[in-house]
C-alpha positions, 0 to 999 in steps of 0.5 A: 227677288228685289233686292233691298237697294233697288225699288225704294223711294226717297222719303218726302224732304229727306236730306242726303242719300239714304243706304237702305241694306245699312238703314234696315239692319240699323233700325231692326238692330235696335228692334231686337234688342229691346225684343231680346230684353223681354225674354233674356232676363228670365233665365238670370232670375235665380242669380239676381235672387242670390246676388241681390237677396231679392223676394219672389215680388222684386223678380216679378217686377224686374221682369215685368215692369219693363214689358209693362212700360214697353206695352203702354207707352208704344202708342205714345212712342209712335205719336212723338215719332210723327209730331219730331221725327222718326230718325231723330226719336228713334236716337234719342229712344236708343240712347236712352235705351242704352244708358237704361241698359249700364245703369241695370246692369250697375243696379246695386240693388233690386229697387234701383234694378226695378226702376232702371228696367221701367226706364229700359222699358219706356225707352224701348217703346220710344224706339221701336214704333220709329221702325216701322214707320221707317220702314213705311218712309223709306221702302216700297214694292217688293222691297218694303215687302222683304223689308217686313219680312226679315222684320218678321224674322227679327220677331222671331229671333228675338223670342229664341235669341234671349234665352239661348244668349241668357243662359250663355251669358250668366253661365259664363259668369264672365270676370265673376260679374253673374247676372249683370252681362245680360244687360251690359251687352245691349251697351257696345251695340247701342253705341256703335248704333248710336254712332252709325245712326248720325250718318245713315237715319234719313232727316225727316222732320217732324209735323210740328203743327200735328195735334198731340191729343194729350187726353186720348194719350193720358187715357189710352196709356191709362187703359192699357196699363190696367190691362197689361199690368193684372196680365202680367203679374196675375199668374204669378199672384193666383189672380187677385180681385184687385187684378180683376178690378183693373181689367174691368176699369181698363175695359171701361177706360178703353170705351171712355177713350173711344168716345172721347176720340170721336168728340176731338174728330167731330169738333176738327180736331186731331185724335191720337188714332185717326179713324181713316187708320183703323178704317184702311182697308185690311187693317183692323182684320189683319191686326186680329188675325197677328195678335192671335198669331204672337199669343198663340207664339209667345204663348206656347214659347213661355209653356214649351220653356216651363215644360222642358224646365219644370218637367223635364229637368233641362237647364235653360240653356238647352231649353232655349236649344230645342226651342230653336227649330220654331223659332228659325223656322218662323224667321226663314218663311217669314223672310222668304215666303215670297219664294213660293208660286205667286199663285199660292201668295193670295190664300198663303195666310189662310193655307198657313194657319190652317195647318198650325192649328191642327200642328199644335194639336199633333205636337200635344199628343207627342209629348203628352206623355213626358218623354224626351223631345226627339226627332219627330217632335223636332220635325213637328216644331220646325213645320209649326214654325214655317206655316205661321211664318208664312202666314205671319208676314204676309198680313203684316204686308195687308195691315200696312199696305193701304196705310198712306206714308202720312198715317205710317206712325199712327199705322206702326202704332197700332201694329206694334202695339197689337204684337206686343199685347200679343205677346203679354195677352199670350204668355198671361192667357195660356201660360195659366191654362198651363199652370192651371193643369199641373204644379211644378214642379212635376213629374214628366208626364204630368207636365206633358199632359198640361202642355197638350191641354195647352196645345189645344188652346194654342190651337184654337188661337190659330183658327181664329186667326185664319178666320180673321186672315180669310177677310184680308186680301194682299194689296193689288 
């Protein structure tokens, strides 16, 4: 295979000489920290309860409240990129990102927790769509293709990662400090980042003339967060009509927002997603199939974790233990499909989630009936994790791979975007199919029987993403 440093291009009007190997693992360094944030504050709930007194409200909205920002303000985030400079916002996003980190980690108290993770969260979604777009600038060929493949594989750890690294950080209760290194490890790695960025992030300067739509952005940032906000916190709250409320104003907002970047396209203007994005051949279809992918993904991770907590007593340090298998195995293929016949590269999304639907399913009946989780499930999970990873980074190879460098923001926008209210459309949607058919928590068996109805929705998630898969086609 192609290594990293060979068939790659120059970015237009870089300065100096770009490292590519030491290029890619800073930038998806920084990826999977602020991935890791979304899942490694779970398992230090209960102590943040304890040391800060918190209500059940105040913990929904430390957790929440950074993947809401995160969600909502990608699309921004990618914008900003394009209009100062990829390398110079992904900086400022990961030194905010940091200095968001210490301060959650100082938080004395669960209002300035909230607040400090709001921050984190914003600062996140002013770093990662630079990554992509980074990507898009400074790889081509097979090694943009392997480059997309260990983002994959990043995607995947960082699900897995979080809790494992959670539950090891608030056990180890290190200098009697509890919660509080959960946030604190992002610091040291954001500052050797910060300083490693300054001699290895290429100089590419920013469209300075570039429209920046604040209409379509003040909409768009509106609509998504009536989406987002009822999807994350609906669950937890028995889906209040206010809730309700939001996701229809949201659904309006999004149409009010097509229209009006119709008018600014018409009048010559310069809407924050230019139509030819949306209109790259593969894009729109690849998206669909990838957003059923992550909620299918994060969907079944939230659930799995909850079984195994809820039903089966695991602590969560062992939970995120026996969810490794999937989520390894999702990150190898991801990272290696390429290794496979090149005959088999054209249908290997198609092949792929064909055999996931129908895995969930096999995997349901497993555990329906509240037993441990032994060898042949363990074996059914790795398999789960290699199919979807191999149809996974494939189609983010197609949504991309007729986007021109000069639409690589607005493209790393949308994507990101699409994964991320993936995740959160995942967790909201199937994490209440599971909540609804049982209260933990529950006996075994019951809470067995509530993962297999889930299992069959993932299920199905994954056959619409084949069916959305079967009209991309790879780049030729």
């Amino acid at each position: 295979m192609t290594d990293l440093h060979t068939r790659t291009v120059a970015p237009p009007n870089a300065v100096g000489v770009v490292r590519p190997g030491a290029l890619l693992a800073l930038v998806l360094t920084g990826q999977f920290m602020a991935l890791l944030d979304v899942s490694i504050v779970n398992v230090a709930v209960p102590t943040i309860r304890t040391d800060l007194h918190a209500s059940g409200a105040a913990l929904q909205s430390v957790i929440a409240g950074y993947t809401i920002a995160y969600a909502v303000l990608l699309i921004t985030g990618a914008r900003l990129g394009a209009r100062y400079g990829f390398s110079r916002v992904f900086q400022y996003g990961l030194a905010a990102f940091t200095a968001a980190s210490l301060a959650c980690g100082l938080a004395p108290g669960t209002g300035s927790l909230i607040g400090f993770r709001l921050l984190q969260g914003a600062a996140a979604a002013l770093m990662v769509p630079q990554v992509m777009s980074l990507v898009q600038r400074t790889f081509t060929g097979a090694a943009r293709a392997r480059a997309l493949g260990l983002y994959s594989a990043v995607l995947a750890g960082g699900m897995a990662v979080g809790q494992v690294l959670g539950g090891v950080l608030v056990s180890a209760d290190l200098f009697g400090t509890g919660w509080r290194p959960v946030f604190l490890v992002n610091v040291p790695i954001g500052l050797v980042l910060l300083a490693a960025g300054r001699r290895l992030l290429p100089a590419l300067p920013g469209d300075a003339g570039r429209g920046f739509d604040l209409p379509g952005l003040v909409l768009l940032a509106a609509a998504l967060g009536l989406l987002v906000v009822p999807l994350v916190l609906g669950h937890e709250l028995g889906w209040p009509a206010w809730g309700w409320a939001m996701l229809a104003a949201g659904a309006l907002l999004f149409a009010v927002f097509a229209v009006v970047e119709r008018r600014i396209a018409a009048r010559g203007g310069q809407p924050l997603i230019p139509g030819r994005v949306l209109r790259a051949p593969g894009l729109l279809p690849a998206a669909g199939s990838i957003f059923l992918i992550m909620a299918g993904f994060s969907g079944f991770m939230f659930s799995f974790a909850l079984h195994q907590q809820a039903g089966l007593g695991h602590s969560a340090l062992r939970a995120g233990l026996l969810s490794g298998p999937i989520a390894v195995a999702f990150g190898l293929s991801s990272l290696h499909w390429q290794r496979l016949p090149a005959r088999l590269h054209p249908a290997l999304p198609v092949i792929g989630l064909a055999l996931v639907g129908p895995g969930y399913l096999l995997l349901g009946l497993l555990l329906a009936g509240g037993g441990e989780i032994g060898p042949a499930a363990e074996a059914v999970l790795s398999v789960l994790g290699l199919a979807a990873g191999c149809a996974y980074s494939p189609l983010f190879g197609r949504a991309l791979a007729r986007v021109s460098p000069a639409d690589a923001a607005d493209a790393s926008g949308v994507t990101v975007t699409v994964v991320q209210l993936g995740q959160v459309v995942g967790v909201a949607v199937v994490g209440t199919v599971f909540l609804g058919a049982v209260d933990l928590p529950a006996a075994p068996d019951g809470s067995g029987h509530a993962l297999l109805v889930t299992c069959a929705v993932i299920g199905a998630a994954f056959a619409g993403a084949a069916g959305f898969a079967l009209r991309t086609r790879p780049a030729a």
